[in-house]
CHARMM-style PDB file with segment names, atoms N, HN, CA, C and O in Angstrom:
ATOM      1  N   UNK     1      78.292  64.648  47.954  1.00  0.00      PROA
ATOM      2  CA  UNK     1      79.690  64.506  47.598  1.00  0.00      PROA
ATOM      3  C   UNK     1      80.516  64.048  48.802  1.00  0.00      PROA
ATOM      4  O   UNK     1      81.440  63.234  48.789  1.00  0.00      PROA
ATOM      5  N   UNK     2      80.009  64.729  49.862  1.00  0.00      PROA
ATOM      6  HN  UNK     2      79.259  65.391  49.873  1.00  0.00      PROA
ATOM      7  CA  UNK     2      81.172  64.064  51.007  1.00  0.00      PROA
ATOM      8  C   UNK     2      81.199  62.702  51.392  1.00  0.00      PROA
ATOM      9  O   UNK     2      82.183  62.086  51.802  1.00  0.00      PROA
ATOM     10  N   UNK     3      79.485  62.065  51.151  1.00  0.00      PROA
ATOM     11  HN  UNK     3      78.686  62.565  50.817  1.00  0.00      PROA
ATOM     12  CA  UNK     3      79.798  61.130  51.142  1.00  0.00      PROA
ATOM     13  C   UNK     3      80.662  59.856  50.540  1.00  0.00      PROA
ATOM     14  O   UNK     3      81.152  58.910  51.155  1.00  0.00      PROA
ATOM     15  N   UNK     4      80.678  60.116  49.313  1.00  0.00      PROA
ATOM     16  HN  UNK     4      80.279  60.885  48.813  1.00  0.00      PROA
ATOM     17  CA  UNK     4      82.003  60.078  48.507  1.00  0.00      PROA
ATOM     18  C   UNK     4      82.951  59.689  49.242  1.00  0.00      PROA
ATOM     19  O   UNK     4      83.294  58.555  49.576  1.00  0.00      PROA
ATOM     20  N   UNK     5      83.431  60.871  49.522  1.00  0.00      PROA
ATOM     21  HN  UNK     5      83.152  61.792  49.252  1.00  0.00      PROA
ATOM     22  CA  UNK     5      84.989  61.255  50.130  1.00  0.00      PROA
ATOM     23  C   UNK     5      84.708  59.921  51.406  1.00  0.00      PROA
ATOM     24  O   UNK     5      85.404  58.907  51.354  1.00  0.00      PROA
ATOM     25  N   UNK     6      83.761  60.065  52.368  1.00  0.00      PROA
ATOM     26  HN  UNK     6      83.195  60.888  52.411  1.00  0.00      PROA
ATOM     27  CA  UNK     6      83.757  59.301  53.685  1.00  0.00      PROA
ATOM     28  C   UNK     6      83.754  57.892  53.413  1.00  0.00      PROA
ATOM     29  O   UNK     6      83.995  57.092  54.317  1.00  0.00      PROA
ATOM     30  N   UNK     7      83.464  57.466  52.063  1.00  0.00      PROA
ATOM     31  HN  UNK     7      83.269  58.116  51.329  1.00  0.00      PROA
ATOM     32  CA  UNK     7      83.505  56.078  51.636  1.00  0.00      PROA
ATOM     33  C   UNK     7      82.731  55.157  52.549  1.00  0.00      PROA
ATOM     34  O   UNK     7      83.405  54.159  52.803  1.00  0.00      PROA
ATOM     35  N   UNK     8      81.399  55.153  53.202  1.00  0.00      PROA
ATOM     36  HN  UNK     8      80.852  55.964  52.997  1.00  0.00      PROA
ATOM     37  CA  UNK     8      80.581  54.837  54.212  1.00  0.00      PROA
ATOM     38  C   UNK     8      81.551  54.603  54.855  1.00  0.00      PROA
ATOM     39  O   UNK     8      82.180  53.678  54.341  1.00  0.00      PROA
ATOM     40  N   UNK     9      82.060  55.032  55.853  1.00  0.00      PROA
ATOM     41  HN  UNK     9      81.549  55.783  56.270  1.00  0.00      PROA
ATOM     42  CA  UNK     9      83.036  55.198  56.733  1.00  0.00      PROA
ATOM     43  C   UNK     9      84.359  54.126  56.595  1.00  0.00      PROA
ATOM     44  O   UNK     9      84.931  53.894  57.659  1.00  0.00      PROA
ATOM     45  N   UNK    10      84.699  53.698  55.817  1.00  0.00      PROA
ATOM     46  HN  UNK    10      84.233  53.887  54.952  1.00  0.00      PROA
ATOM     47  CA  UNK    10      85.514  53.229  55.326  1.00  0.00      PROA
ATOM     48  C   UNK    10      86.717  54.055  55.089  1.00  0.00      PROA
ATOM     49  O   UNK    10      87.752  53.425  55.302  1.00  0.00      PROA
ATOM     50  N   UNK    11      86.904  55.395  54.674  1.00  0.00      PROA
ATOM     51  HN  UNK    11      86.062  55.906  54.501  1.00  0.00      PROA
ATOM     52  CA  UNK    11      87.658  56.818  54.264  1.00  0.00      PROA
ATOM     53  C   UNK    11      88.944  56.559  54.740  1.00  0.00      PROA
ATOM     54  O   UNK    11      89.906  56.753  53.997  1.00  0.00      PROA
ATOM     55  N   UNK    12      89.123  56.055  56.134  1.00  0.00      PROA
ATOM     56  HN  UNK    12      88.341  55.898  56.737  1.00  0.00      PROA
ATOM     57  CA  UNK    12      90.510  55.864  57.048  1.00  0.00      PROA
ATOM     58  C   UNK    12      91.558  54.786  56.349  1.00  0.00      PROA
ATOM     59  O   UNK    12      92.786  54.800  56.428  1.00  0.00      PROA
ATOM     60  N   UNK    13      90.675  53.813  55.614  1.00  0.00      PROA
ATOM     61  HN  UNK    13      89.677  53.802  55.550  1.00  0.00      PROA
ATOM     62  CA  UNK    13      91.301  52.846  54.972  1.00  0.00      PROA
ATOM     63  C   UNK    13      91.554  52.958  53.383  1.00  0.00      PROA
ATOM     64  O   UNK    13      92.551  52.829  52.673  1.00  0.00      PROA
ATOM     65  N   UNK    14      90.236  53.248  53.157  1.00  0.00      PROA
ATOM     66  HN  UNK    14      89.426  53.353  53.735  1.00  0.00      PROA
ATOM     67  CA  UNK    14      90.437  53.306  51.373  1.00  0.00      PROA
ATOM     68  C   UNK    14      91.783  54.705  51.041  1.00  0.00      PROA
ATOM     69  O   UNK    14      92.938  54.494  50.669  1.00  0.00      PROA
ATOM     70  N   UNK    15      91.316  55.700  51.248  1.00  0.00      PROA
ATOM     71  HN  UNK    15      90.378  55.871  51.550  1.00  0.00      PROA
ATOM     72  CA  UNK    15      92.404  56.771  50.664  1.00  0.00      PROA
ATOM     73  C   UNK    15      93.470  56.511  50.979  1.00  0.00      PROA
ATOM     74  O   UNK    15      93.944  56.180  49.892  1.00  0.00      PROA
ATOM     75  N   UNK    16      94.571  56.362  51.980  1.00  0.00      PROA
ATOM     76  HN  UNK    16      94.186  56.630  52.863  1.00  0.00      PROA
ATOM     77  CA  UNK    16      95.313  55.547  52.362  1.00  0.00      PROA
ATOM     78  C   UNK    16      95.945  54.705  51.042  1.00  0.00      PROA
ATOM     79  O   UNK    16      96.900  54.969  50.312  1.00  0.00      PROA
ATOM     80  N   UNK    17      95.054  53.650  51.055  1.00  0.00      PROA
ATOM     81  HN  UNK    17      94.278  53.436  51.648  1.00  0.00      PROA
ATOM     82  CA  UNK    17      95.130  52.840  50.040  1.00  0.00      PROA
ATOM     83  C   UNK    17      95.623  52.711  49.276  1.00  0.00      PROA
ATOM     84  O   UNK    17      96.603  51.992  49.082  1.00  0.00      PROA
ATOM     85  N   UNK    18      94.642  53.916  48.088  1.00  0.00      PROA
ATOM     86  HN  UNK    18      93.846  54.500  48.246  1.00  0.00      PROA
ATOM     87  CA  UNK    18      94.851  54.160  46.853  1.00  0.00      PROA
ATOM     88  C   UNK    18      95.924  55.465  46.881  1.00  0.00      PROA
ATOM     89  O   UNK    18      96.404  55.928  45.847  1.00  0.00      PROA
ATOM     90  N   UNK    19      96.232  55.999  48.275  1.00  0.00      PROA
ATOM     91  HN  UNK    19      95.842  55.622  49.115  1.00  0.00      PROA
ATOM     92  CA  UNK    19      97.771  57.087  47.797  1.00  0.00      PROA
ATOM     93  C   UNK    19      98.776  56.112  47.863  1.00  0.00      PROA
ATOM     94  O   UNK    19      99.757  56.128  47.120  1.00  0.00      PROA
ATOM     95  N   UNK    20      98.547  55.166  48.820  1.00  0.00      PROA
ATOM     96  HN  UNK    20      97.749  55.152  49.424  1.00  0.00      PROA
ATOM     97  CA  UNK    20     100.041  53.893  47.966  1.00  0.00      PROA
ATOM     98  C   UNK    20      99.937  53.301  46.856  1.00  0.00      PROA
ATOM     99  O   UNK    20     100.940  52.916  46.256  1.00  0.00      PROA
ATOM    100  N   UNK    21      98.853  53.147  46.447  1.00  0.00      PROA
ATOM    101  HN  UNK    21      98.038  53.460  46.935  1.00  0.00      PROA
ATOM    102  CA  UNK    21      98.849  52.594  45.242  1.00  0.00      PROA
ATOM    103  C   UNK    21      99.369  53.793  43.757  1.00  0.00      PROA
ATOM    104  O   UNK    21      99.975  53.688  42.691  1.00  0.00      PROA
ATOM    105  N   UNK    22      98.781  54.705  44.431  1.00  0.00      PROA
ATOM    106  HN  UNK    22      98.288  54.790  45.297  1.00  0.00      PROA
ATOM    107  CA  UNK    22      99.344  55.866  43.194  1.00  0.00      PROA
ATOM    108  C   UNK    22     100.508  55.897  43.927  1.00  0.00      PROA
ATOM    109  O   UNK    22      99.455  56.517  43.776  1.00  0.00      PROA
ATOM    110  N   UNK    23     101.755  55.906  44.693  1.00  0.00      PROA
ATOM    111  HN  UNK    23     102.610  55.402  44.816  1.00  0.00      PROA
ATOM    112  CA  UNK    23     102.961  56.208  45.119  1.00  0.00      PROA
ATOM    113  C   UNK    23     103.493  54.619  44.364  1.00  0.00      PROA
ATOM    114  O   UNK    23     104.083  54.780  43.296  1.00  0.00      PROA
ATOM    115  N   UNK    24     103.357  53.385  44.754  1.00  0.00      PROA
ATOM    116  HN  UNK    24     102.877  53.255  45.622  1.00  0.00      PROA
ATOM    117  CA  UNK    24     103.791  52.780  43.908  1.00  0.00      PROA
ATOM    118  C   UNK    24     104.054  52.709  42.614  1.00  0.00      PROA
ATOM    119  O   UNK    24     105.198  52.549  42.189  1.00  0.00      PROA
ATOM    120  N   UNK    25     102.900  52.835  41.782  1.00  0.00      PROA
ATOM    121  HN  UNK    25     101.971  52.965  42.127  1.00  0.00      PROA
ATOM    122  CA  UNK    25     102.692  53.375  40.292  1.00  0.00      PROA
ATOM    123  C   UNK    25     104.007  54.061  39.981  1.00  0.00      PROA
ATOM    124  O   UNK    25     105.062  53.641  39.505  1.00  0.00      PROA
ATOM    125  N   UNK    26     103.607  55.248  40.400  1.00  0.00      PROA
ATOM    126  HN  UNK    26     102.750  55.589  40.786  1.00  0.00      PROA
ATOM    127  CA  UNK    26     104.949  56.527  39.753  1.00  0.00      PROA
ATOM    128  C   UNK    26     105.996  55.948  40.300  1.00  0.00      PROA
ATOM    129  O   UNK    26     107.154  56.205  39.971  1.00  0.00      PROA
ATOM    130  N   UNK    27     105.720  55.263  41.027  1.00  0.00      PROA
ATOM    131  HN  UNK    27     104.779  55.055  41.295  1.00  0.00      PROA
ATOM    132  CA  UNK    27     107.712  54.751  41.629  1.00  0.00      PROA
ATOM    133  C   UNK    27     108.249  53.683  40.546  1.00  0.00      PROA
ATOM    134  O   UNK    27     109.404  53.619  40.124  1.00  0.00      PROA
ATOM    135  N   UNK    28     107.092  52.803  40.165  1.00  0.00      PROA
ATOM    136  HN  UNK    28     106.154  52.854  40.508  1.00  0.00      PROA
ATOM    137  CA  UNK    28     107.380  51.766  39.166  1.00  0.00      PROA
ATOM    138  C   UNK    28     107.497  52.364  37.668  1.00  0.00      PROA
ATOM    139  O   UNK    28     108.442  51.916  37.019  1.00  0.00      PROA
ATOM    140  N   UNK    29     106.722  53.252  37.071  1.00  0.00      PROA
ATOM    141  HN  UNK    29     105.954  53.616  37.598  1.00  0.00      PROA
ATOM    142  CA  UNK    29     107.024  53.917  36.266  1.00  0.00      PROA
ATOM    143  C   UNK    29     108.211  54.713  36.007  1.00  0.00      PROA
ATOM    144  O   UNK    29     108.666  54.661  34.865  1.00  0.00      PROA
ATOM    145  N   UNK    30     108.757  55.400  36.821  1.00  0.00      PROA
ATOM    146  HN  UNK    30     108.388  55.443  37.750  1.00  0.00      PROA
ATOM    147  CA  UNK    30     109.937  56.096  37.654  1.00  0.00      PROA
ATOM    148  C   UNK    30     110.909  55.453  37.163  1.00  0.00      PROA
ATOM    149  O   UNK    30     111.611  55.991  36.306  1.00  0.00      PROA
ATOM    150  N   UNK    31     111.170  54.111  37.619  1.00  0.00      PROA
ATOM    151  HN  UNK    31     110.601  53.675  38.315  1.00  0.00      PROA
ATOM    152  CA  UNK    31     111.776  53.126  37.866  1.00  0.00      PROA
ATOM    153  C   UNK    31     111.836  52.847  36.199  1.00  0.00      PROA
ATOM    154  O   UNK    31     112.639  53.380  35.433  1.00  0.00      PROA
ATOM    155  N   UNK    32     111.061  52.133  35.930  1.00  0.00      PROA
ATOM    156  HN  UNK    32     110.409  51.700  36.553  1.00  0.00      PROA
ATOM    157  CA  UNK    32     111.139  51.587  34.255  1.00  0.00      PROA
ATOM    158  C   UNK    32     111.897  52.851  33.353  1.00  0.00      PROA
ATOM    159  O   UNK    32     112.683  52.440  32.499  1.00  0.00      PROA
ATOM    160  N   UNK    33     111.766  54.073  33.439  1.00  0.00      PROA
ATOM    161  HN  UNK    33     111.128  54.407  34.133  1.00  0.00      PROA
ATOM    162  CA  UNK    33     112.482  54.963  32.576  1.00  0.00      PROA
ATOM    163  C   UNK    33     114.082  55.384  33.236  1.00  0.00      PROA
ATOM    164  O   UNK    33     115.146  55.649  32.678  1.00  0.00      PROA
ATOM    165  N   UNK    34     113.820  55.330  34.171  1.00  0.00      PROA
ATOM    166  HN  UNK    34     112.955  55.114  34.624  1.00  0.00      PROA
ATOM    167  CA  UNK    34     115.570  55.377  35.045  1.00  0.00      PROA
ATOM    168  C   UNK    34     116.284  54.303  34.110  1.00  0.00      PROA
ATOM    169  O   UNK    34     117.246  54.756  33.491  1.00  0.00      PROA
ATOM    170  N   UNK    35     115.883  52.511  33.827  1.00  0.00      PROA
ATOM    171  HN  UNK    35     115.101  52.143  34.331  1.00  0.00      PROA
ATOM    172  CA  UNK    35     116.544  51.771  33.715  1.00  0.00      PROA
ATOM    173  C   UNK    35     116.517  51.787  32.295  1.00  0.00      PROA
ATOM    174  O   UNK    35     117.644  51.522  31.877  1.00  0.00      PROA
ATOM    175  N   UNK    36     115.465  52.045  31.108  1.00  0.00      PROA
ATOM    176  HN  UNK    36     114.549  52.261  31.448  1.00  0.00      PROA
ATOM    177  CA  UNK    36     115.625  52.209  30.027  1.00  0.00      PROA
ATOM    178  C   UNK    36     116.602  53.375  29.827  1.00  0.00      PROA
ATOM    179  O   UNK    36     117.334  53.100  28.876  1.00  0.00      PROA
ATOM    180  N   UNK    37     116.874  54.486  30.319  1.00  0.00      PROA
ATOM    181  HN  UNK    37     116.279  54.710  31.091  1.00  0.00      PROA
ATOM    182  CA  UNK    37     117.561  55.258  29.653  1.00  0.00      PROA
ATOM    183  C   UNK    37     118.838  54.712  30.179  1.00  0.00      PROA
ATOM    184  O   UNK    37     119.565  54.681  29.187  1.00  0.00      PROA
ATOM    185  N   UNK    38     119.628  54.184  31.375  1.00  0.00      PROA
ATOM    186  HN  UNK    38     119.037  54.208  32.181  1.00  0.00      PROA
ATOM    187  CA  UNK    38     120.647  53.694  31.613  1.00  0.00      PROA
ATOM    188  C   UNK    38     120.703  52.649  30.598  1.00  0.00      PROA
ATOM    189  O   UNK    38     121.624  52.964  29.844  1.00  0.00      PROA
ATOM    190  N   UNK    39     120.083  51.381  30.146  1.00  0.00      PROA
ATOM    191  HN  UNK    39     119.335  51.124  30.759  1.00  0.00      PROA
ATOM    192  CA  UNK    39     120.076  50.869  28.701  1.00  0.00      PROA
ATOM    193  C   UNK    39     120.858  51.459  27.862  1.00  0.00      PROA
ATOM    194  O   UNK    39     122.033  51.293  27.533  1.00  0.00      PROA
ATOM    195  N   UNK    40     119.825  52.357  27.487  1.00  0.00      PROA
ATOM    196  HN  UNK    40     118.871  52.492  27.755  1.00  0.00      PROA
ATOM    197  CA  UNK    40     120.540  53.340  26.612  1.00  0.00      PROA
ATOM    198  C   UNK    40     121.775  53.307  26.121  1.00  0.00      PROA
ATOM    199  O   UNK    40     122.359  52.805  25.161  1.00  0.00      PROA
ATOM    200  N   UNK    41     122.124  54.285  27.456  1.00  0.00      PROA
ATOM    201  HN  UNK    41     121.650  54.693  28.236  1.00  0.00      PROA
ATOM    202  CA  UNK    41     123.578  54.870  27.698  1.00  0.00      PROA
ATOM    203  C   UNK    41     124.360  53.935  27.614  1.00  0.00      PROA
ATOM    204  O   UNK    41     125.443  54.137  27.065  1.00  0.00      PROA
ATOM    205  N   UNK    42     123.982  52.405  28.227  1.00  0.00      PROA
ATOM    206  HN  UNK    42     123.103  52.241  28.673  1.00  0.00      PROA
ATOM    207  CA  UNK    42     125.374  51.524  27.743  1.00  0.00      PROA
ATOM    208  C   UNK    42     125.441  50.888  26.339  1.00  0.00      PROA
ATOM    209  O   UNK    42     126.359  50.246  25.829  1.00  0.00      PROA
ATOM    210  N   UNK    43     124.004  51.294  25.749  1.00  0.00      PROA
ATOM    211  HN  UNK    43     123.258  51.815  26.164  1.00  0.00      PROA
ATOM    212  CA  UNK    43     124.388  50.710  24.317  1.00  0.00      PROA
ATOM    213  C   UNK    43     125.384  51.705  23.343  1.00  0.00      PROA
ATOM    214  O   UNK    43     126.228  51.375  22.510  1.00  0.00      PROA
ATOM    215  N   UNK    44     124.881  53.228  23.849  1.00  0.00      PROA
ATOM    216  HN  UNK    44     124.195  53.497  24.526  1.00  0.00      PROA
ATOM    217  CA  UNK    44     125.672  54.047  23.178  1.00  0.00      PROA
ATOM    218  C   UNK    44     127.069  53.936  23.751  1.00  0.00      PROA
ATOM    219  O   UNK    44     127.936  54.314  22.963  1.00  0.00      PROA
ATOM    220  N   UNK    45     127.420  53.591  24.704  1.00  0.00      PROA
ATOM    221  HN  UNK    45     126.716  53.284  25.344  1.00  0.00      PROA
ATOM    222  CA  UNK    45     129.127  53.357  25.131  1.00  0.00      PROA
ATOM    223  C   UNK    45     129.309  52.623  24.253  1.00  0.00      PROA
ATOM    224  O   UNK    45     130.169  52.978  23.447  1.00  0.00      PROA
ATOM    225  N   UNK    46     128.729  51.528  24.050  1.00  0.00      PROA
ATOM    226  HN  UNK    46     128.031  51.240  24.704  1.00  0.00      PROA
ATOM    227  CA  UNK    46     129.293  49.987  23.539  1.00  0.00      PROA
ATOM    228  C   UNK    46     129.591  50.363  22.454  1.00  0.00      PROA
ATOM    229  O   UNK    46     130.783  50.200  22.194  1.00  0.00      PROA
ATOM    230  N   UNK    47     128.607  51.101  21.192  1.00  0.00      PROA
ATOM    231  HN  UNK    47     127.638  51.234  21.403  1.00  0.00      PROA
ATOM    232  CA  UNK    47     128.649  51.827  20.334  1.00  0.00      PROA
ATOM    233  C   UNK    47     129.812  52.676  20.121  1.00  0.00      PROA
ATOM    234  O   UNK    47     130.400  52.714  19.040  1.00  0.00      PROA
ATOM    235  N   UNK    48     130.072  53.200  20.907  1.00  0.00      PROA
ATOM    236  HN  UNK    48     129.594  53.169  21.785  1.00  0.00      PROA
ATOM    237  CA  UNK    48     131.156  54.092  20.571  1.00  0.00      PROA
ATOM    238  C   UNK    48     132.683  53.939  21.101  1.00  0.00      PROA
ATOM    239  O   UNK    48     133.640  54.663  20.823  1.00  0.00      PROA
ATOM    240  N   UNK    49     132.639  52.584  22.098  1.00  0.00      PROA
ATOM    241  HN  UNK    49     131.862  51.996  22.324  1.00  0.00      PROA
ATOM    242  CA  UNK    49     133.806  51.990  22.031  1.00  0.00      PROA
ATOM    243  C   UNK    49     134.529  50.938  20.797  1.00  0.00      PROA
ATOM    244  O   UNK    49     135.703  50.606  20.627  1.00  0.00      PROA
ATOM    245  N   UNK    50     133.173  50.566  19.986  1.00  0.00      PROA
ATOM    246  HN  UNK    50     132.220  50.835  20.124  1.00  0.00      PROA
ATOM    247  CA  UNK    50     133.336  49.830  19.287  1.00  0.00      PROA
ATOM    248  C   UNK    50     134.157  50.606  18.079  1.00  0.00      PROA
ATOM    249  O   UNK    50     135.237  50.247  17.608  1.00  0.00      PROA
ATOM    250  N   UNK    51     133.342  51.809  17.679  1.00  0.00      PROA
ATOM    251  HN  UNK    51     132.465  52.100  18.061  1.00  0.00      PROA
ATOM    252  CA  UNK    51     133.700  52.836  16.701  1.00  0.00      PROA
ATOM    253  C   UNK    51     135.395  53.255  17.297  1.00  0.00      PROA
ATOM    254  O   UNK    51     136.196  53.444  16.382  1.00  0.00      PROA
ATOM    255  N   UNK    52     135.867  53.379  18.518  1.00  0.00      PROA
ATOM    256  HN  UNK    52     135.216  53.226  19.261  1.00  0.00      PROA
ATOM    257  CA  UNK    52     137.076  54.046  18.471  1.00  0.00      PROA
ATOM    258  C   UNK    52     138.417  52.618  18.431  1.00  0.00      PROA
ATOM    259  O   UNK    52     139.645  52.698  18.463  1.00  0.00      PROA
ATOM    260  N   UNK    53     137.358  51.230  18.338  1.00  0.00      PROA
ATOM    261  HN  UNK    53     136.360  51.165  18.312  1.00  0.00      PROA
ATOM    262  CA  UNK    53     138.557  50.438  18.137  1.00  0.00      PROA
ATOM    263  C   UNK    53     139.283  50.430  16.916  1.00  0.00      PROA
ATOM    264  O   UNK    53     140.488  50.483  16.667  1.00  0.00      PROA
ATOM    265  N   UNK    54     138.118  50.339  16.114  1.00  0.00      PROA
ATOM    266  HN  UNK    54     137.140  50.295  16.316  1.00  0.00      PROA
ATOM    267  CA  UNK    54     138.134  50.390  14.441  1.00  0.00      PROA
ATOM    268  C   UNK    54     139.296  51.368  13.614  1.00  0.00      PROA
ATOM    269  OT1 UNK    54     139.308  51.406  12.383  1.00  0.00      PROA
TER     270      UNK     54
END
């Protein structure tokens, strides 16, 4: 198993790696639901400015 982990000595580079690559991920994911729910929120303004012109 450790060898695994030591990645034939590669370990210094690969893990590294792939924790930016998983830190990107969730940041981009992160990111995509931050801006859909702000979406959202301005459709429901629009929505409900529309309703209080009426």
């Amino acid at each position: 198993m450790s060898e695994f982990f030591e990645m034939g000595g590669y370990a210094r580079f690969v893990w590294p790696a792939f924790g930016l690559t998983a830190v990107v991920l969730i940041g981009n994911a992160l990111a995509a639901v931050r801006g859909h729910r702000r979406a959202l929120d301005a459709v429901r303004d629009q929505i409900a400015a529309g309703e209080r012109e009426e």
